[in-house]
C-alpha positions in Angstrom: 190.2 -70.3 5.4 192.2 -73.1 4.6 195.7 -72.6 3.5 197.2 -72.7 -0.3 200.6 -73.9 -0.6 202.0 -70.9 -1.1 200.6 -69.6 2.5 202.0 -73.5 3.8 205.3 -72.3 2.4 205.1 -69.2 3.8 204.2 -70.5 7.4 206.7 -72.9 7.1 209.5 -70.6 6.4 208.2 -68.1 9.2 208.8 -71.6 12.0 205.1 -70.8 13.7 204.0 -74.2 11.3 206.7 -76.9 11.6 206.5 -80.2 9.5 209.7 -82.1 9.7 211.4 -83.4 8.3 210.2 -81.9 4.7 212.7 -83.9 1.9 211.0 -83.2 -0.8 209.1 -79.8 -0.5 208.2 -79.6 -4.5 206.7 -83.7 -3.9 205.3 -82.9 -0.5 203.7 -79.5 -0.7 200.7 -80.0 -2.8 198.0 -77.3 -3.9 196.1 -76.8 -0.5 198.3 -79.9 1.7 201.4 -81.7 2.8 201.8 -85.1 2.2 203.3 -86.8 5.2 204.7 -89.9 5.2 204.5 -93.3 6.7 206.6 -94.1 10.0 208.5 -97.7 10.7 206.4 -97.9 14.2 203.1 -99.9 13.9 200.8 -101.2 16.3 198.8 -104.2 16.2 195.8 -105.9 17.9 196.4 -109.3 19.6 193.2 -111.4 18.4 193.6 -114.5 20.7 192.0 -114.9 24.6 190.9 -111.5 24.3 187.2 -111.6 25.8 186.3 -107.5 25.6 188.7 -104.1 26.1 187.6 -102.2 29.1 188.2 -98.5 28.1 188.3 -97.6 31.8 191.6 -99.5 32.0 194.4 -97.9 30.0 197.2 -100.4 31.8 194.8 -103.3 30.2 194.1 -101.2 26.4 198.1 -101.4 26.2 198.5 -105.0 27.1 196.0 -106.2 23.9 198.9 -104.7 21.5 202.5 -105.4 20.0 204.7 -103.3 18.2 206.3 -103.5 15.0 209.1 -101.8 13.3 209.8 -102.0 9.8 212.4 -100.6 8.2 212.0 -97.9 5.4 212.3 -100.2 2.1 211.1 -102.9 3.8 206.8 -103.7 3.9 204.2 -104.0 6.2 201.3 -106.0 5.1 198.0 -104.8 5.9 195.1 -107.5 5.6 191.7 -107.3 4.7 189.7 -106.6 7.8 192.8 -105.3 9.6 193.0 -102.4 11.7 196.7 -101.1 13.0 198.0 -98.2 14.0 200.8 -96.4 12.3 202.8 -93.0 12.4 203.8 -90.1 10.5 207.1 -89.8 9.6 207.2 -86.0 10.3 206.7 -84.6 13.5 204.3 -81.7 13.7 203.4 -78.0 15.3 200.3 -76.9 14.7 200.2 -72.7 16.1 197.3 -71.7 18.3 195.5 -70.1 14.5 195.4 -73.3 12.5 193.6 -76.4 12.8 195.0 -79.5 10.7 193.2 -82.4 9.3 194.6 -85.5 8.3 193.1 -87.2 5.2 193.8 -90.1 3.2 195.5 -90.0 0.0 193.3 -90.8 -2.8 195.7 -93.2 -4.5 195.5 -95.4 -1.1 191.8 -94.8 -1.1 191.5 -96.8 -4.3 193.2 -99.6 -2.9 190.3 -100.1 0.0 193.2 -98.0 3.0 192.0 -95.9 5.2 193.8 -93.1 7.5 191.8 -92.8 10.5 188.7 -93.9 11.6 187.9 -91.1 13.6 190.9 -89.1 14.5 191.1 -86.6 11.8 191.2 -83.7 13.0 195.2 -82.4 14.8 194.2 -79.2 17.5 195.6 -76.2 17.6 198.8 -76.3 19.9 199.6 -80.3 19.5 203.3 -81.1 19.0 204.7 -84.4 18.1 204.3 -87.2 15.3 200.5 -88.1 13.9 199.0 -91.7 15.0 196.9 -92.8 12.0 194.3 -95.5 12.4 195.3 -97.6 9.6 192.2 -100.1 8.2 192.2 -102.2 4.8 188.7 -102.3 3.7 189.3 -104.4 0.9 189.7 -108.0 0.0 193.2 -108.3 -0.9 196.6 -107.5 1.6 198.0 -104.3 0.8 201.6 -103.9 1.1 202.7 -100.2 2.8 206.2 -99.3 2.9 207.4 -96.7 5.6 208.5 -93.3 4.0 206.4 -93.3 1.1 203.5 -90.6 1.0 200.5 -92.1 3.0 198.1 -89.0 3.8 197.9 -85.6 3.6 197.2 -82.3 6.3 195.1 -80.1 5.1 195.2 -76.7 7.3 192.8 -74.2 8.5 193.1 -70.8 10.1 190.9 -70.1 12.6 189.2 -66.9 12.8 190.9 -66.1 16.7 193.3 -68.3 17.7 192.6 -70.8 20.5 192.5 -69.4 24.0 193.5 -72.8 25.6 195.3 -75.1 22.6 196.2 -78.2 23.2 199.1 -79.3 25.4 200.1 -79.5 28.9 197.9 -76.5 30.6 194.8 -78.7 29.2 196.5 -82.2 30.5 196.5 -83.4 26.8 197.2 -87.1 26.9 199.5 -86.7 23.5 200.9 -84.0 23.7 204.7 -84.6 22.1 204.3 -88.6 21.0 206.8 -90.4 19.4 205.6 -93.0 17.5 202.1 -95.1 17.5 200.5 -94.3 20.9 197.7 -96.2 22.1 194.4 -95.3 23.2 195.2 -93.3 26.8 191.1 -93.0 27.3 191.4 -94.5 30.9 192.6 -91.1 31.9 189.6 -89.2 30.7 187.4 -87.8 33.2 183.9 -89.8 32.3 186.5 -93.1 33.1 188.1 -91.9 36.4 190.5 -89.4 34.7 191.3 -86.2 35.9 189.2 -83.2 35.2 190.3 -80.3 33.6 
């Protein structure tokens, strides 16, 4: 079942769903989602003497980026053909019954920006602020300011709530980010990871 706003409301007032900082609940809360707004953190790609990324080396992913902060009011141009990766605003806690997905809002969809590329789905138990996977399809630079309205969770209640929800019992990798996080795939199992 996926949840109206008044049962969004209603979870949010009971503290089991948190989505914070909420400014402007009437804005934010829409018919079956919350819009959730764009962070100052991004990160961006180097393009220069980069031959391949290894996924097996996370120490090596995180040396072929830079961050960026921009401050809310100010813009971050996002170029056709360019792929970042951004934050929400809002920090999240999804309960052990509810499954969030994070989807583009349909304005920015018009103007060729995409969300995620395939990261759209937040498990039951995460905590901490979304990374969204920021790509401009189109032709022309888009500029996006932090803290305007840049996608939207849509939530899900699962029939039984998850036995083993995401966090530290399962050794989840991003469990409680702050901020842009880059890709942590090194410390999967299939790339020398632990197992859990």
């Amino acid at each position: 079942m996926i949840l109206s706003d008044a049962d969004i409301a209603r979870r949010l007032d009971a503290g089991d769903l948190v989505v914070e900082p909420i400014d402007e609940p009437e804005l934010q809360i829409q018919p079956a989602s919350i819009d959730v707004r764009l962070g100052e953190e991004f990160l961006e790609f180097k393009r220069t003497n980069i031959p391949c990324i290894h996924p097996d080396s996370e120490q090596e992913v995180e040396s072929y980026v830079t961050e960026t902060v921009v401050d809310e009011g100010d813009e971050f141009i996002l170029h056709p053909g360019d792929f970042v990766l951004g934050t929400t605003k809002e920090r999240v806690e999804i309960p052990a019954d509810l499954l969030a997905h994070v989807e583009g809002r349909s304005s920015l969809g018009r103007l060729a920006v995409v969300v995620h590329a395939t990261a759209g789905v937040v498990d039951p138990g995460y905590r901490g602020q979304i990374t969204l996977e920021l790509s401009n399809l189109g032709t022309a630079p888009v500029a996006l300011t932090p803290g305007t309205r840049i996608s939207q969770l849509i939530f899900t209640e699962l029939k039984n709530s998850a036995e083993r929800p995401y966090g530290s019992e399962r050794g989840s990798k991003y469990q409680d980010q702050a901020g842009p996080q880059a890709s942590r795939i090194g410390s999967d199992h299939e790339y020398g990871g632990e197992q859990m």
